[in-house]
N, C-alpha and C positions, 0 to 999 in steps of 0.2 A: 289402620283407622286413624283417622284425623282426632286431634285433640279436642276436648270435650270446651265447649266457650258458654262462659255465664253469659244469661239471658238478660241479669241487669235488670231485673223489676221488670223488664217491659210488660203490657199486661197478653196475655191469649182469649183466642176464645172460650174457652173452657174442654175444648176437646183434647183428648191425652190419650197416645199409643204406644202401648208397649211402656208405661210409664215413665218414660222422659221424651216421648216427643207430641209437640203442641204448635197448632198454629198462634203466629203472633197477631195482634187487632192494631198496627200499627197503620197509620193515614197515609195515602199516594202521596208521592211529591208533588208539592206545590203546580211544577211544572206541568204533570200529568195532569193535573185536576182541572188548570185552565186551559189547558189543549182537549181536551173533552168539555170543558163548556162551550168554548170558542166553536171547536167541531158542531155541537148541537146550532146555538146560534145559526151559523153557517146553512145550515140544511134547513132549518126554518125558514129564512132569509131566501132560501135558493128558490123553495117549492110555492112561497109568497110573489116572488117574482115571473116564473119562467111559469108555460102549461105544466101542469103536473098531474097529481092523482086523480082518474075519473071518480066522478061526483056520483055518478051513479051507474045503473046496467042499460041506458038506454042508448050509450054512444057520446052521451055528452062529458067535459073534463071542465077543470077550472084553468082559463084562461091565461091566467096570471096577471097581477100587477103593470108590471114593467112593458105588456103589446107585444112582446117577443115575438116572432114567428119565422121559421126558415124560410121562408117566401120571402117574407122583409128584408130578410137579410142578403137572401142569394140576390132580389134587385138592387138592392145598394152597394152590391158589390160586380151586379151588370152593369149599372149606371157608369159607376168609373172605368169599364171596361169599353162601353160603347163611346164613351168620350173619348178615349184615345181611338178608338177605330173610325170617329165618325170624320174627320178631314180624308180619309182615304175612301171611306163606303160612298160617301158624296162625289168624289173625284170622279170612282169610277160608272159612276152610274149614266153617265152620257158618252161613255169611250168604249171604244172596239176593243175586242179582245188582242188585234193588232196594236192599237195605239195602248195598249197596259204593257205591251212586252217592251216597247219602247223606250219605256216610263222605267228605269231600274229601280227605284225606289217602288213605285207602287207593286212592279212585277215580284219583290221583296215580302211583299204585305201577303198578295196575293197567293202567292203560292206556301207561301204558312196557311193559310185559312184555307186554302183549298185542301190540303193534306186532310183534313177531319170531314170533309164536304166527300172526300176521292172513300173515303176509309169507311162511312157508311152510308153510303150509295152506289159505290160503285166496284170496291175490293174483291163484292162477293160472287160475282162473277171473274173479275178480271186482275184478282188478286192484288194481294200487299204489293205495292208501287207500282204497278202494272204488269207484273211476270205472267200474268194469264194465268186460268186454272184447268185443270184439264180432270176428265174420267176415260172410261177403256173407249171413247169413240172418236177420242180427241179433244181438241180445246172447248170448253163452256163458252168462252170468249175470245175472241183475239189479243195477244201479247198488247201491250202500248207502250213498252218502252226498247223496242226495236226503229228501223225504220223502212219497215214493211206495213202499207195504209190500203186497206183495200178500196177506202172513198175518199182518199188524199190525203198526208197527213200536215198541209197547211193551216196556218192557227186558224183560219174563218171554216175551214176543211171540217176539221175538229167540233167548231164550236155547233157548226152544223147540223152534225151527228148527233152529239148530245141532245139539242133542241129535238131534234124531228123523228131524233132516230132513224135505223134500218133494218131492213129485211129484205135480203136480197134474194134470188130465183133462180135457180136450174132447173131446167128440165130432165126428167129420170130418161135414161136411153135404153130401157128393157127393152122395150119395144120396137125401137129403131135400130141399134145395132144389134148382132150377133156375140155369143158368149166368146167367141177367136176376136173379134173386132176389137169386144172392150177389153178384152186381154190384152192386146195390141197395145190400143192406147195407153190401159193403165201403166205398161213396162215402159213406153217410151214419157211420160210424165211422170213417173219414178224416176226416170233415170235424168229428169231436169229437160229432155230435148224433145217436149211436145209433135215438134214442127219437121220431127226427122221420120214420121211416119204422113204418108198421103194422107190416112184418115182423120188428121188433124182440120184439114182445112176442108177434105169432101164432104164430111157428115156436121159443118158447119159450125165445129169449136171457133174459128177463127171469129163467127159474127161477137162473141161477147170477150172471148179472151184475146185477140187481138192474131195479126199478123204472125208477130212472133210469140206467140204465148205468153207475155206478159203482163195481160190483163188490163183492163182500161177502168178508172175510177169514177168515170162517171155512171158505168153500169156496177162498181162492186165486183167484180168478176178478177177473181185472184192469179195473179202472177204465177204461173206451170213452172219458171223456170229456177225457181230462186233456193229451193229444197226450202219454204217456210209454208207450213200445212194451217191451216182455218180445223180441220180436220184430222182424220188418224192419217199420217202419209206415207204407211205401209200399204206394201202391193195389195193387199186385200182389204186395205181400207180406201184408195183409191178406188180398186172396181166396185165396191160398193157406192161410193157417191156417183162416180158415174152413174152405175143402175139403176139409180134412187133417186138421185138429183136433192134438191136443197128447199125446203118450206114449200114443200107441194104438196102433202098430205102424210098419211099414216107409210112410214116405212121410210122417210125421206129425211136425211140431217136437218135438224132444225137448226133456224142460226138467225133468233131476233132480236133486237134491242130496242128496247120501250123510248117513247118521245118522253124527254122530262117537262117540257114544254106544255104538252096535253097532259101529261099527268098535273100538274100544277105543286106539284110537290118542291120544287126550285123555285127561287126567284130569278130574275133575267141578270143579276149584280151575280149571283152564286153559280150560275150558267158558263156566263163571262169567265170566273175563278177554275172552275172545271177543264175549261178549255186549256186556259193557260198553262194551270198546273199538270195535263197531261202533255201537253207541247214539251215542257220543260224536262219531261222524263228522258229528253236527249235525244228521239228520233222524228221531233218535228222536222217538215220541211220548211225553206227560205221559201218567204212571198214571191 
């Protein structure tokens, strides 16, 4: 047990336990007493100034002194943001998505501002940087940072698509070929070499995907030979697009992508940034 210490007159409150022990009535430190005034002050000060306590139950609050409002503030700290952006938003508003790439400073600008433009509007099909995103039928959308284009991947190619969008067409061949036929074919376009079966070019693959199978962009019609799939590009997911064909009705691979142009949702300056910033994901092509 600790040694017993006189109390020194200080006074208590009167209460007493166990007959020697008492609280003492002695006053905060100085310190303490003006840091809890100051504190009060302060909160009075805050709730006189900023919105605070509603006034009543019908949705209204008191304003506050001081006009506070996050709105206020988040534009005053747009304003200084749009000033630094605005010699480049200006720039680009009369120049091709070719003449920005041109530009290394503005193609610099642009593809930071595109990043948040690509990320919610476009990720959610075509995934984080462009890796594509896929379910058990294949791609939701095509890769973009390859450089496999099924509508050309030249920067005006690009900007094009965005604008106008596409939705491209096959015909289902249930009905025209035989279930030996599309066997046939699906093994010789698995195996990359379309053009090594007759039936390539008799039952008229050749009019959209080309002489040698590798597809021509100004129909959309994908390259057989490259092993890179729009779809599942196993053997049984091949005879299924054959059989099916592509945005022809119920039972057919869908594969569309909206105009952001007719949506009105872009502007023609945030259009422009799209393009670019997908060009740059590395698998554009040279004008």
């Amino acid at each position: 047990m600790s040694d017993k210490h006189d109390a020194g007159g200080v006074p208590t409150t009167g209460h007493v336990w166990d007959g020697d022990l008492a609280d003492f009535a002695n006053q905060p430190p100085k310190w303490w007493m003006l840091g809890l005034t100051a504190s009060a002050i302060w909160c009075v000060v805050y709730f006189l100034y900023y919105p605070s306590i509603p006034v009543s139950n019908t949705g209204s609050f008191f304003a506050g002194i001081g006009g506070w409002t996050a709105i206020t503030e988040m534009e005053a700290d747009k304003s200084v943001v749009d000033e630094v952006r605005g010699k480049y938003e200006d720039k680009l508003k009369d120049m091709t998505p070719a003449a920005i790439l041109a530009d290394n400073e503005l193609t610099e600008y642009v593809t930071r501002s595109g990043k948040v433009l690509f990320g919610d509007n476009c990720a959610a099909c075509h995934g984080t940087n462009g890796v594509g995103a896929a379910d058990k039928l294949g791609l939701i959308a095509p890769k973009l940072n390859d450089d496999d284009w099924l509508y050309g991947g030249k920067i005006d190619d690009i900007h094009t698509t965005i604008m106008g969008g596409r939705q491209g067409v096959m015909t289902p061949h249930k009905d025209v070929l035989s279930a030996a036929e599309i066997d046939t074919l699906a093994n010789a376009v698995a195996a990359g070499n379309p053009t090594s079966t007759p039936l390539f070019a008799e039952k008229g693959c050749t009019a959209c995907h080309g002489e040698d199978g590798k597809g021509m962009a100004a129909l959309g019609s994908a390259n057989l030979t490259d092993g890179i799939w729009r779809f599942d590009g196993s053997l049984e997911g091949i005879k299924y697009t054959i059989t099916n064909g592509v945005n022809v009705g119920p039972g057919s691979r869908d594969a569309v992508m909206p105009s952001f142009q007719a949506a009105g949702k872009l502007s023609d300056a945030e259009m422009k940034k799209l393009a670019v910033y997908v060009y740059k994901f590395g698998g554009g092509q040279a004008n």
